[in-house]
Structures are given as structure tokens and as C-alpha cells.
C-alpha positions in Angstrom: -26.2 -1.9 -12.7 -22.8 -2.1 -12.2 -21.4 -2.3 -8.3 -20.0 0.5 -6.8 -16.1 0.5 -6.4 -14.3 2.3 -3.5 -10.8 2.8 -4.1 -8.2 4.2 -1.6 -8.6 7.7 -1.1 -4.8 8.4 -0.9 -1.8 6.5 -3.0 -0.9 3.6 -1.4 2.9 4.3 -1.4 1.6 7.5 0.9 -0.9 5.4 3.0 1.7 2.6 3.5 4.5 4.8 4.6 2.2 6.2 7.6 1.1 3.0 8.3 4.6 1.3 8.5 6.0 3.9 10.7 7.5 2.5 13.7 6.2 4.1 17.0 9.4 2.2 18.5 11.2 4.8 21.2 9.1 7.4 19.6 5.6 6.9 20.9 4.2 4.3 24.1 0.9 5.3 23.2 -1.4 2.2 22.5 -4.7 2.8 19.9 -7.4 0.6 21.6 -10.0 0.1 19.1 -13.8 0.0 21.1 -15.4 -2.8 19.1 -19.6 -3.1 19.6 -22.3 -4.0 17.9 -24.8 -1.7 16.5 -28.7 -1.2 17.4 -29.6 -3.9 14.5 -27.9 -6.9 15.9 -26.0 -7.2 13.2 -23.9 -4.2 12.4 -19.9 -3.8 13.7 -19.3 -0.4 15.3 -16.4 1.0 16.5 -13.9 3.7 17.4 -10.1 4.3 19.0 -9.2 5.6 22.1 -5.5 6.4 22.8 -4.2 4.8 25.7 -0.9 5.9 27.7 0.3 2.4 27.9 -0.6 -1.2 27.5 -3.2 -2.1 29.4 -2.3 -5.3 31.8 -5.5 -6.5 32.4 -9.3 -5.2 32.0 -9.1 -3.2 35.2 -6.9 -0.8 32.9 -9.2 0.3 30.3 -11.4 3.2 30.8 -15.1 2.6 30.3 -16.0 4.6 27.6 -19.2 6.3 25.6 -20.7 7.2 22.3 -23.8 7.8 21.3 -26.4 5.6 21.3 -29.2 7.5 19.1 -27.0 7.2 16.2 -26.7 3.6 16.4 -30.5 2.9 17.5 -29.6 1.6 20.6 -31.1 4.7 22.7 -33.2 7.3 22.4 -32.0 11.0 21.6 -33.2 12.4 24.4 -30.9 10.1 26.3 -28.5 8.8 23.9 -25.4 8.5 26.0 -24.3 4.7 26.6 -21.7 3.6 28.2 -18.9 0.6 27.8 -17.5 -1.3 30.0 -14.5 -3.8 28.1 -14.9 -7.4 28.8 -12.1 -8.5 26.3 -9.1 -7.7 24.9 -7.8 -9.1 21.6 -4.3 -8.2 20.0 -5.6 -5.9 16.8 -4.4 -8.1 14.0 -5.1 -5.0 11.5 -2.5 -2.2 13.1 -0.1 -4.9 14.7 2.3 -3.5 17.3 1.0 -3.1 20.9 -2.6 -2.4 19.5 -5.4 -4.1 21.1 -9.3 -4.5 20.3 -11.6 -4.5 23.5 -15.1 -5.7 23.6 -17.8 -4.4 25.8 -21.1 -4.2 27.1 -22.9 -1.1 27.9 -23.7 0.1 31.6 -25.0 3.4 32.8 -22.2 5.5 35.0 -21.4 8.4 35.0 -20.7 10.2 31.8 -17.4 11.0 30.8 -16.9 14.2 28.3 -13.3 14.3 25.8 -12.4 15.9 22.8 -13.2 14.0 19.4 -11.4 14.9 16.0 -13.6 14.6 13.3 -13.6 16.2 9.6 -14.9 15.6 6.4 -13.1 14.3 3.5 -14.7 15.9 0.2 -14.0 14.9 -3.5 -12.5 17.1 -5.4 -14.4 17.1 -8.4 -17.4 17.8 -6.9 -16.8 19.0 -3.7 -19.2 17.0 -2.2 -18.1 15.0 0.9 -16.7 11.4 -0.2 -18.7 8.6 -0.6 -21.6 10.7 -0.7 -24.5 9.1 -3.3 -24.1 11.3 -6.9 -26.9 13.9 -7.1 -28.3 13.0 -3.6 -28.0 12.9 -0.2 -26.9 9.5 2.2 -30.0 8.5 4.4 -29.4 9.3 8.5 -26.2 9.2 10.2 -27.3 5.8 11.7 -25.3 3.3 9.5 -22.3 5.6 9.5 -21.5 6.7 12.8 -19.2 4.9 14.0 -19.4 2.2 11.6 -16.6 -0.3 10.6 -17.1 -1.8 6.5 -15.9 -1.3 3.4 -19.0 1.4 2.4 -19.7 2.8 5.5 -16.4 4.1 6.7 -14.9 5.9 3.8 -11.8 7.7 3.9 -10.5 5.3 6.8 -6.9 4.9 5.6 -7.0 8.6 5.4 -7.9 8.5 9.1 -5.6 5.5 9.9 -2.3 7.3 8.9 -3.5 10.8 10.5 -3.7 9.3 13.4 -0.6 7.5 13.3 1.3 10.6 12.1 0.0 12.2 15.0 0.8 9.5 17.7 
């Protein structure tokens, strides 16, 4: 059987001129990329908060949450989990002022925000993109949150969104 390809979900040109915008004078905001790993010990998982400014030391960074029944790290009865950043990297992948922040989870308080989320679906068969053809995907588990090539598709689609936005 032949291996599944994933292509770019928009044209490049499109997905390139989002990406190469320069926030320069336009935009302080900083997109701090939350980098963890998942409930199997062996799985990446991530997700951006939007920062006012750079952060100048760890002291800055918010601790944040997400949900740890999805990533089989806690039970859904109790799923919140918290993270507290213990590093902070220079994100090689969107350049600029963009950091990555490692963490460990602590219980605090929770904190509640608004998330944007929306589902990409192919046009031909208006089922949502990268869904398996004439079936479902198994639980949410190896997508939530999840960083890959396979597990988060559409990102570029995300990626310049959010930089159009910011």
C-alpha cells in the first residue's frame, strides 16, 4: 500500500505571503508556543498563547492549561492540568520575537480564555481534512493538541490566520 501524502492545504505563494509578513511597528504581540509531552511519553503536544510583549524572564509567562483527558495524562472527570514554563527557547520555526516555553504541570487554580477553533473540510467530500476515506479517525487523543506531520493538518492554514490576525 502506498503511503499517505499530505500536501499543503493552501498555495504556497498564499501561505508564504502570511507567513512573511512583518509584524515590525504593526504588531508587539509575541506567539509563545506551549511545548509538552503527551500522556504516552513519547508524543509532542503543543499550542500558542499570545503574549503582549517579550517575556524577560520566566517570571513573565502565565501558567497555563489544557486538557489533560485528551492527552491521557488525566482523567475526564478532572482533566484540567496546568503548566508552569521552565524554559524558554527562541522558536526557530516562526523567527521574529517568537519563543517556545517548556513546562511542567502543577495544580493552581484554573484559568478560563477563549479558544478559536474550526474545522477545515475538503471540498470534494466535505468531510473534515485529513479525515480516513469512508471512516471515522479513532478518539481525539492523538490529535488534540498534537504537533506532526499527520496529526495536525491544516496547520499552515492555522499559522497564517493567526498571523493575519496578529
Amino acid at each position: 500500500m502506498a503511503a499517505m501524502q499530505i500536501k499543503s492545504l493552501l498555495d504556497q505563494g498564499v501561505t508564504n505571503k502570511f507567513l512573511g509578513m512583518s509584524l515590525d511597528g504593526v504588531s508587539e504581540k509575541v506567539q509563545a508556543e506551549y511545548v509538552w509531552i503527551g500522556g504516552s511519553g513519547w508524543d509532542l503536544r503543543s499550542k500558542t498563547k499570545t503574549l503582549d510583549k517579550v517575556p524577560e524572564s520566566l517570571d513573565d509567562l502565565p501558567i497555563w492549561n489544557y486538557d489533560g483527558s485528551s492527552t491521557g495524562q488525566a482523567p475526564g472527570a478532572d482533566s484540567e492540568v496546568f503548566m508552569k514554563p521552565v524554559a524558554i527557547f527562541k522558536d526557530p520555526f516562526r523567527g521574529g520575537n517568537n519563543i517556545l516555553v517548556m513546562d511542567k504541570a502543577k495544580d493552581l487554580k484554573p484559568w478560563f480564555g477563549i479558544e478559536q477553533e474550526y474545522t477545515l473540510l475538503n471540498g470534494t467530500t466535505e468531510w473534515p481534512l485529513g479525515w480516513p476515506k469512508n471512516g471515522y479517525p479513532g478518539p481525539q487523543g492523538p490529535y488534540y493538541c498534537g504537533a506532526g506531520t499527520g496529526l495536525a493538518i491544516g496547520r499552515d492554514v492555522a499559522e497564517a490566520h493567526y498571523k493575519a490576525c496578529l
